[in-house]
C-alpha positions, 0 to 999 in steps of 0.5 A, spaced: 187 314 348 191 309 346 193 305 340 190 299 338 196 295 339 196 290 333 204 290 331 210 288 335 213 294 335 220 296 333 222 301 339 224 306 333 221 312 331 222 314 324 221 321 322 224 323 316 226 318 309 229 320 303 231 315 298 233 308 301 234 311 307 230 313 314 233 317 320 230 316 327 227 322 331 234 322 335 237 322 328 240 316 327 240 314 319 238 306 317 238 303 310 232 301 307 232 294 305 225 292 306 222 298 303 215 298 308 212 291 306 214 293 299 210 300 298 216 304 297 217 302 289 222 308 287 224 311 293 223 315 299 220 322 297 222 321 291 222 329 287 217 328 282 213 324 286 213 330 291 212 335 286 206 331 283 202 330 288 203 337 291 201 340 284 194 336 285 193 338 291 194 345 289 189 343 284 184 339 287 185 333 293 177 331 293 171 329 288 166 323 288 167 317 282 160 321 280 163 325 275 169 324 270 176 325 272 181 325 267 187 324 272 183 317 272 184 316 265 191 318 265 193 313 270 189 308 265 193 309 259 200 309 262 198 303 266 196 300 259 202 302 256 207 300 261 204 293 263 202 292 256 196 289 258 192 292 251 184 293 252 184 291 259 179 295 265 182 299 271 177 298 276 181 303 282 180 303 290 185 304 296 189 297 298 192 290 296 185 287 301 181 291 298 184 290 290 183 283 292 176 283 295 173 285 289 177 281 283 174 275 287 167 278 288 168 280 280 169 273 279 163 271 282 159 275 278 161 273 272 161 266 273 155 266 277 159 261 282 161 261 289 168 257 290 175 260 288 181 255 290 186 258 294 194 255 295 198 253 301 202 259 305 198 264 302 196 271 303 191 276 299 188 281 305 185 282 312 178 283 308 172 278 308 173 274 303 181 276 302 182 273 309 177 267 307 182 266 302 188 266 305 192 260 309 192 263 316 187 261 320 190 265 326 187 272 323 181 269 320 175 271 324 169 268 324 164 271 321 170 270 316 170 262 316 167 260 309 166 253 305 167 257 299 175 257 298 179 251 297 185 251 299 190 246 294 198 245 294 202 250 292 205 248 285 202 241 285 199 242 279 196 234 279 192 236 285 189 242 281 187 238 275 183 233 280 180 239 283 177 242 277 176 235 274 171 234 280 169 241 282 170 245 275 163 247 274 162 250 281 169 254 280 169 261 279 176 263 279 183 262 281 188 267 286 194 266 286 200 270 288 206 270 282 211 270 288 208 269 295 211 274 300 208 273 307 210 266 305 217 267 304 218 268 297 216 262 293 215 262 287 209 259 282 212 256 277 211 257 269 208 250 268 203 251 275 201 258 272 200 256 265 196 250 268 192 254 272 190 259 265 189 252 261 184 249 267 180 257 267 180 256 260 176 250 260 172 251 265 170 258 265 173 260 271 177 266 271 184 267 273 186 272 279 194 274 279 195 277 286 201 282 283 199 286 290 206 285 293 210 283 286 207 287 281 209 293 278 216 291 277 219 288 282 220 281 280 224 284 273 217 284 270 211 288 271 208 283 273 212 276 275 206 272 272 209 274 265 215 270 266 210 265 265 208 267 258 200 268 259 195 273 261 191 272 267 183 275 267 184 279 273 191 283 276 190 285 282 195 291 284 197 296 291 204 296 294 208 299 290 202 303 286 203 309 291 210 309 293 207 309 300 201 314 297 194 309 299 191 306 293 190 299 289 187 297 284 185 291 278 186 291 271 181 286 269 180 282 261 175 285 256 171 279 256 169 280 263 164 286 262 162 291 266 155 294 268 153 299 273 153 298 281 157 292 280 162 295 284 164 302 288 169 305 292 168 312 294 176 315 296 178 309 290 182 313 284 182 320 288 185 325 284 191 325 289 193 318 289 192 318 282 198 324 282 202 319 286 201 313 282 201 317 275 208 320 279 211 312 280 209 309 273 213 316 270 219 315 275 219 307 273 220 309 266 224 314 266 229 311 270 229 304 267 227 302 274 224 295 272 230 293 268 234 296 275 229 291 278 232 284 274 239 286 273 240 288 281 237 283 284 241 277 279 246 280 282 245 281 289 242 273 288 249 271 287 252 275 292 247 272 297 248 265 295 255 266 296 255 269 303 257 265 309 251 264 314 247 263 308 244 257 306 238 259 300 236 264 297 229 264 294 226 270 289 226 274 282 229 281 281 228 285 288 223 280 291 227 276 295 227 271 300 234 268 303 235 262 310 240 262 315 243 257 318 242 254 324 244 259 329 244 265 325 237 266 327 238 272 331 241 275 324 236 280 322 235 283 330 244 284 330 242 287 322 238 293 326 241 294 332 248 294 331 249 296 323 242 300 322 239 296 317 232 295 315 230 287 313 223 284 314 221 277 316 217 271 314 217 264 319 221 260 320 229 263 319 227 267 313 229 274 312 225 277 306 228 283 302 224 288 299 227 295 296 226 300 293 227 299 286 232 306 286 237 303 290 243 303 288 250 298 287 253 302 293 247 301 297 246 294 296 253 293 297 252 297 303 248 291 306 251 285 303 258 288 308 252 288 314 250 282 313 257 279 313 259 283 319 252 281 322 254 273 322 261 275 324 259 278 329 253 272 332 258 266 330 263 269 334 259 270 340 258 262 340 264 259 339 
């Protein structure tokens, strides 16, 4: 049998990783500056990430949501405390789609209405209603296709007044990435989100911060909406939730009530995936990690706008999204073969960096010298 194949691959097979580092089957160590699409929050096989869920799966790996499980409550209480989001519900389930898919059901059940207003270059999933609202027409099939979703500008705050002003009534909510990743890290402003807060407000449509990709302390702040100063009805949550561990999650506003049957999930919050995630929050705390996030990323930022090749450098914390110039598109390819460097990508010419937030000043250092010795490499070959 063969694999589906989906995924351009990279003709490298990864066996082992540790921290910010993953070694090859031939034994070859690469730095990890991409972290996995962002999954890997504090690290590869982090200790006590590894000893958490081993002692869980000594306890008990598996039982139904039929039952009380108090591994749940706990990620609960330390989710409340390290996101300050007091009296909100945690709704678990096990990826970014599926935390997506049931916020925008959610909305739809509290408000009774069906359209939801999506924004220019997004990504929220490749589940049904996720995948509707996302801005890739390429991946939508189409039992996907739907008159539901709206698409607006990013950040036009005018176009997303006039919207509600002709169609607020038909409006059950608004998603929106704090900072869009797939996209090539752009960031909603302040005014756009408070914007859309006072919109929700108005009209009684919910508010959904996709925090899938730069939640849980990437951005500096727990979730990059922060830095906007409001609080959104619905925050959804995956990636770097598990560090690698499959599992997601919404926490939703106490005025959005629940009842039985609205939602399920069968593997949802299992004991195993809550140890790991349980594991990533005490890690984070422990280690400073979202204060790490702010002031490693400000100065890896300003390195980056100062490097040659570069010609802008988009993000917050370690979240970040930077451009070549014209004809250092190869950059990323000479950064993985001949200096063993790991980065992702967004079209057109972006190349996206996405550490863990454990990485160190030395590793980061690291990089920096790679990519200066990467564009060496390539302007020398064309002059």
């Amino acid at each position: 049998m063969s694999l589906f194949q989906v995924y351009p691959l990279q003709p490298i097979a990864i066996t082992k990783a540790l921290g910010s580092h993953v070694w090859d089957d031939k034994g070859t160590e690469y730095l990890d500056m991409y972290g996995g699409h962002a999954v890997i929050s504090i690290g590869h096989t982090h200790p006590h990430w590894v000893k958490r869920i081993e002692t869980q799966l000594h306890a008990m790996a598996f039982y139904s949501n039929s039952v009380i499980m108090p591994i749940q409550e706990e990620l609960a209480a330390a989710l409340n405390k390290i996101s300050a989001k007091q009296d909100y519900q945690l709704f678990l389930c096990n990826s970014g789609a599926e935390a997506n898919e049931n916020a925008l059901k959610l909305a739809s059940f509290h408000t009774g209405r069906k359209k939801i207003i999506a924004f220019s270059k997004s990504f929220h999933g490749r589940t049904s209603l996720a995948v509707a609202a996302t801005d890739n027409p390429s991946i939508i099939a189409p039992v996907n296709e739907t008159d539901n979703i709206i698409f607006l500008p990013f950040n036009d705050v005018e176009a997303l007044t006039d919207c509600f002003a002709k169609q607020g009534d038909e409006i059950a909510g608004v998603i929106i990435e704090g900072i869009q990743g797939v996209a090539g890290i752009y960031e909603a402003t302040n005014i756009f989100l408070q914007t859309i807060r006072a919109l929700c407000d108005k009209h009684g449509a919910v508010y959904i911060a996709d925090s899938v990709q730069c939640g849980y302390g990437r951005s500096g702040k727990f979730f990059a909406h922060d830095y906007a100063g409001v609080n959104a009805d619905i925050y959804s949550m995956a990636k770097g939730m598990g560090n690698g561990f499959p599992i997601g999650g919404i926490l939703i506003a106490p005025h959005i009530k629940a009842k039985f049957g609205l939602l399920g999930t069968t593997f949802g919050g299992n004991p195993l995936a809550c140890a790991a995630a349980l594991a990533v929050l005490e890690v984070m705390e422990k280690e400073n990690l979202m204060e790490a996030a702010a002031e490693k990323g400000k100065a890896l930022i300003e390195s980056l706008k100062n490097s040659k090749g570069v010609k802008a450098v988009r993000g917050k914390g370690l979240m970040i999204g930077f451009e070549m110039e014209a004809g250092l598109e190869d950059s990323r390819k000479v950064l993985l073969k001949d200096y063993k460097i790991f980065t992702g990508e967004a079209k057109p010419n972006v190349i996206r960096l996405l550490p863990s937030l454990s990485i160190s000043n030395a590793e980061i250092e690291l990089f920096l010298k790679g990519l200066k010795e990467a564009t060496a490499q390539i302007l020398n070959k064309t002059v």
